[in-house]
DSSP file (Angstrom, degrees, kcal/mol; ACC not computed):
  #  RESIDUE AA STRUCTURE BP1 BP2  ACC     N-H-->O    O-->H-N    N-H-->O    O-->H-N    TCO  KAPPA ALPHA  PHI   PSI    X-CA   Y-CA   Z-CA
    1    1 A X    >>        0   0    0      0, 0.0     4,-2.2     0, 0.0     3,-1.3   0.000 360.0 360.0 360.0 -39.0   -2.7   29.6    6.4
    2    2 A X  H 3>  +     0   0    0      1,-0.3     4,-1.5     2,-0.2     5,-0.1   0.784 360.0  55.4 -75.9 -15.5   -0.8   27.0    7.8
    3    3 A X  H 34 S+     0   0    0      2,-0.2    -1,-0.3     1,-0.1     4,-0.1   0.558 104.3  54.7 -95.7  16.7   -3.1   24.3    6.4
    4    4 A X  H X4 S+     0   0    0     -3,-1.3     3,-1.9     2,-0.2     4,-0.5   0.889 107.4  46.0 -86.5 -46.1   -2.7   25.6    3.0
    5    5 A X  H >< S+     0   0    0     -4,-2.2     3,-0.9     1,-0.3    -2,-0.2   0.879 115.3  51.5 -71.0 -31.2    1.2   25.4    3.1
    6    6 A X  T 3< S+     0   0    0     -4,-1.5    -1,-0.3    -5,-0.3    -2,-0.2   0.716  99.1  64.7 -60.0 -17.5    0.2   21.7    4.7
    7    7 A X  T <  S+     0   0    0     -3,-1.9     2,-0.2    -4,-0.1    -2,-0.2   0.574  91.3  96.6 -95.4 -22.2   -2.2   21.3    1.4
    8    8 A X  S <  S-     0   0    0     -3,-0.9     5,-0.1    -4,-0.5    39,-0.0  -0.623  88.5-101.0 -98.4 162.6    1.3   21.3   -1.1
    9    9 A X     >  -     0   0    0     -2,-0.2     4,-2.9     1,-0.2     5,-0.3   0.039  35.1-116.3 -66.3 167.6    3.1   18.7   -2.4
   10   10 A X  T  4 S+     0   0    0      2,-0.2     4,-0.4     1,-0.2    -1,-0.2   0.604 115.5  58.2 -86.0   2.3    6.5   18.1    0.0
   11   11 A X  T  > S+     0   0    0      2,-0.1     4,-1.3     3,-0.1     3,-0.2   0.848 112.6  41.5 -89.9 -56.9    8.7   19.1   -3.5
   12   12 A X  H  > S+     0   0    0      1,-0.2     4,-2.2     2,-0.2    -2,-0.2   0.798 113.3  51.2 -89.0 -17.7    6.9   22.1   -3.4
   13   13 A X  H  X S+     0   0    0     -4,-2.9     4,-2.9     1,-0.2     5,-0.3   0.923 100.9  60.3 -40.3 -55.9    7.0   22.7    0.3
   14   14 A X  H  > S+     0   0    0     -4,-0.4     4,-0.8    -5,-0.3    -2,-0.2   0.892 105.1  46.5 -77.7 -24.0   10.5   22.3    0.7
   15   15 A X  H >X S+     0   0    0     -4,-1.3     4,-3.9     2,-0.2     3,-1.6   0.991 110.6  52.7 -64.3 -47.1   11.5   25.4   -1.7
   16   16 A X  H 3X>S+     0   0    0     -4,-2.2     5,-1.7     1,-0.2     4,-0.9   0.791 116.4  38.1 -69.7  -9.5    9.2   27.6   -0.3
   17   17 A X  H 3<5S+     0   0    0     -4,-2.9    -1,-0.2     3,-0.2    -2,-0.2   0.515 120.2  51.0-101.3   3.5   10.7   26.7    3.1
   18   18 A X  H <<5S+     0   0    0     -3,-1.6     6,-1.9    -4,-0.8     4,-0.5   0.858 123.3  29.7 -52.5 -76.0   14.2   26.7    1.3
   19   19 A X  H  <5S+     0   0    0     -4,-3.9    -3,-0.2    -5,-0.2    -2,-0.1   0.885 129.7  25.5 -81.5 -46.0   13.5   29.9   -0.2
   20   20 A X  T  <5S+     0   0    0     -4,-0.9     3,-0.4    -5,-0.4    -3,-0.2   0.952 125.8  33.6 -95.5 -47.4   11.3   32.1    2.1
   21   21 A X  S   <S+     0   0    0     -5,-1.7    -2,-0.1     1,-0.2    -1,-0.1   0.731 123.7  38.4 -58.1 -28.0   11.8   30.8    5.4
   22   22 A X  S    S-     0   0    0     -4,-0.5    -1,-0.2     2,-0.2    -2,-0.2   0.178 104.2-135.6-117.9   5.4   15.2   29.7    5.7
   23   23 A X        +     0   0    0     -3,-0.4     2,-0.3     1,-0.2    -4,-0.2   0.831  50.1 151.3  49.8  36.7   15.9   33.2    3.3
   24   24 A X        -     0   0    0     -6,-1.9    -2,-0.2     2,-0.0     5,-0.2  -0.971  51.2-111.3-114.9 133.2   18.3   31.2    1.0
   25   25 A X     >  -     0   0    0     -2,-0.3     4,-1.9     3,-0.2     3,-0.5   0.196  35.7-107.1 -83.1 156.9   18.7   32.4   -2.9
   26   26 A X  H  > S+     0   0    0      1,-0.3     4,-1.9     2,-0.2     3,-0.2   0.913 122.0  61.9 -51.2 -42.9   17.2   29.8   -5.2
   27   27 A X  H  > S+     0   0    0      1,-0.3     4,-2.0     2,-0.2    -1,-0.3   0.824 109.3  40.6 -42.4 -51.4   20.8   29.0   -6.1
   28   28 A X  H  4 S+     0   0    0     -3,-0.5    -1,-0.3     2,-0.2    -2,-0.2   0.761 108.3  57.6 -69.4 -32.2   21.4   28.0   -2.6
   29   29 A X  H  X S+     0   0    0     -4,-1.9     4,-1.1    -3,-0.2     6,-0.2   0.669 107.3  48.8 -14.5 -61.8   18.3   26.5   -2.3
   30   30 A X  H >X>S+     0   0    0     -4,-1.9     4,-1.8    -5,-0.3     5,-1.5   0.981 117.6  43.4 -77.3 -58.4   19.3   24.0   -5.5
   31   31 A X  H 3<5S+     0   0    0     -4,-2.0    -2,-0.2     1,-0.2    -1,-0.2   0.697 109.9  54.4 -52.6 -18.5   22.5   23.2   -3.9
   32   32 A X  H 345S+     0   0    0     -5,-0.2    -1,-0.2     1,-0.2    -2,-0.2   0.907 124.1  27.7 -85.7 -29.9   21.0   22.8   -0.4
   33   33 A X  H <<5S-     0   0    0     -4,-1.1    -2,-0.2    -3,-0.8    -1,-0.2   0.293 110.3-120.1 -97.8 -29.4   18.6   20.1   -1.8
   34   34 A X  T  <5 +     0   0    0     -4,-1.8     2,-0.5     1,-0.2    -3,-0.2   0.897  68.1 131.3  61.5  51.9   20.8   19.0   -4.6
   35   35 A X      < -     0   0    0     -5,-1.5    -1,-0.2    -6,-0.2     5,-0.2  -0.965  64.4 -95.4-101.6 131.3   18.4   19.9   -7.3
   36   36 A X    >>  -     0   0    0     -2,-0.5     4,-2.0     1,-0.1     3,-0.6  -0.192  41.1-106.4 -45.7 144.2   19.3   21.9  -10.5
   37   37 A X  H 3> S+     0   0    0      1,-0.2     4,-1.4     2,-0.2    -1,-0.1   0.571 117.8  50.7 -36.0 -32.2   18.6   25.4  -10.2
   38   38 A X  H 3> S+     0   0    0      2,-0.1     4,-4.1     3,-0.1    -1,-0.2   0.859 105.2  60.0 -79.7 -31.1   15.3   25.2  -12.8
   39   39 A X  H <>>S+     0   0    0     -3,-0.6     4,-2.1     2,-0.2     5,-0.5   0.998 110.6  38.0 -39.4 -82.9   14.0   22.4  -10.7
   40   40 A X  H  X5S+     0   0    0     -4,-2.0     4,-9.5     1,-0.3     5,-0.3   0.913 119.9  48.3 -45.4 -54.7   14.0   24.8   -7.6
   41   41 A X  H  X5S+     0   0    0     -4,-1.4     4,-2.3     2,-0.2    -1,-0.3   0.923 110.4  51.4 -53.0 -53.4   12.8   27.6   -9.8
   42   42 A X  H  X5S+     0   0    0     -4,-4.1     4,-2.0     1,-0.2     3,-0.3   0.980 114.0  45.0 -31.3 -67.8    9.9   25.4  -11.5
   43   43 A X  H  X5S+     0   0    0     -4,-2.1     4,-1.1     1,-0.3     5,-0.4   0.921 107.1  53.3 -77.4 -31.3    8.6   24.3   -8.3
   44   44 A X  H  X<S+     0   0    0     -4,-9.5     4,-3.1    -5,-0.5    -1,-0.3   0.946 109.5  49.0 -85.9  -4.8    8.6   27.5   -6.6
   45   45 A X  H  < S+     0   0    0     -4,-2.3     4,-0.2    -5,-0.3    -2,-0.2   0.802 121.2  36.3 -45.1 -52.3    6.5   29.1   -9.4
   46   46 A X  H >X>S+     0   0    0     -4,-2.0     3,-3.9     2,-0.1     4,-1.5   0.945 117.4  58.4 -62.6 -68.0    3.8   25.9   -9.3
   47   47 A X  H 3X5S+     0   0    0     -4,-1.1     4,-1.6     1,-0.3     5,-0.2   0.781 113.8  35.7 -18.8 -57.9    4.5   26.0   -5.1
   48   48 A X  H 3X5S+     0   0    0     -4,-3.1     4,-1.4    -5,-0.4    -1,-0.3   0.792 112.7  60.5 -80.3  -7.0    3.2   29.8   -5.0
   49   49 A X  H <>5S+     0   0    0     -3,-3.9     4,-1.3    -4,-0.2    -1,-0.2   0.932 106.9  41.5 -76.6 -37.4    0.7   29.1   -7.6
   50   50 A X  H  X5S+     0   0    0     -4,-1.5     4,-5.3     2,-0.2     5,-0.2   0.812 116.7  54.0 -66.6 -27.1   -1.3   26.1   -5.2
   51   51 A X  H  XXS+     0   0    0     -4,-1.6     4,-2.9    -5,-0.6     5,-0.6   0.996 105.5  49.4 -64.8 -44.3   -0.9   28.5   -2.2
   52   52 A X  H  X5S+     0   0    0     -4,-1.4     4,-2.2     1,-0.3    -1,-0.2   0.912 119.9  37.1 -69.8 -45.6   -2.4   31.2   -4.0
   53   53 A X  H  X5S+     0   0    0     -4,-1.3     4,-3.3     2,-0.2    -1,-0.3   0.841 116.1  49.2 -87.7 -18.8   -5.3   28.9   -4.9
   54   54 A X  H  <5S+     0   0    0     -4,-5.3    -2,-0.2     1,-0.2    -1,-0.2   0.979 112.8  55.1 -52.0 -53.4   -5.5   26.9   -1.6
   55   55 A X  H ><>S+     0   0    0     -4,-2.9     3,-2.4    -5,-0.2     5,-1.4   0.931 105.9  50.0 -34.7 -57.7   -5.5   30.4   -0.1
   56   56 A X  H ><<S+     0   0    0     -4,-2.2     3,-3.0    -5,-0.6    -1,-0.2   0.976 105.6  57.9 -43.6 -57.1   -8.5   31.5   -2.3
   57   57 A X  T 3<5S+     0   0    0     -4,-3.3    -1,-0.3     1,-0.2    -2,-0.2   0.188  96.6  56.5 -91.4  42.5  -10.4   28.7   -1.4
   58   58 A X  T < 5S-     0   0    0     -3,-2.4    -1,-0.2     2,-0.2    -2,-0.2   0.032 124.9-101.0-105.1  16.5  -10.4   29.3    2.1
   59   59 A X  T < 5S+     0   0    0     -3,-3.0     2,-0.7    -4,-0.3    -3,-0.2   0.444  82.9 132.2  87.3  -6.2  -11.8   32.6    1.4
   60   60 A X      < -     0   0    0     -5,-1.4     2,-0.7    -6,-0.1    -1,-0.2  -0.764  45.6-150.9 -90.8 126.1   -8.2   34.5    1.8
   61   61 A X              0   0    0     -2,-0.7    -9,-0.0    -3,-0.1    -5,-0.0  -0.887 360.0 360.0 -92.1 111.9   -7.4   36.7   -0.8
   62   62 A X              0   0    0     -2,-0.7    -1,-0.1   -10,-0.2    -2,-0.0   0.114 360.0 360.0 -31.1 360.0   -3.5   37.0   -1.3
C-alpha cells in the first residue's frame, strides 16, 4: 500500500496526510498548507481517486 500512496503526486499526498493521518478537518488542512479550502477539497477527491486506482492495479480491491 505504501507504494501506492508513494505513486501520488506530492499535492495530492500532502492532503491525504493532512487530512487522514494527521486527522485535521479539511479547513485546517487549507490553513495548515495555506491553500483555499476547494484546493484541499479538489485534491483530496483526485488524491483518493489515484489511490483507488493504483490500489486496483496492484490487485487490491478497496
Amino acid at each position: 500500500m505504501a507504494d501506492a500512496i508513494r505513486s501520488l503526486s506530492p499535492d495530492h499526498r500532502v492532503v491525504l496526510l493532512e487530512t487522514y493521518y494527521r486527522g485535521r478537518t479539511m479547513a485546517e488542512a487549507a490553513q495548515a498548507l495555506g491553500i483555499p479550502l476547494g484546493t484541499v477539497k479538489s485534491r483530496t477527491y483526485y488524491a483518493l481517486h489515484a489511490l483507488r486506482l493504483a490500489l486496483q492495479e496492484r490487485g487490491i480491491e478497496p
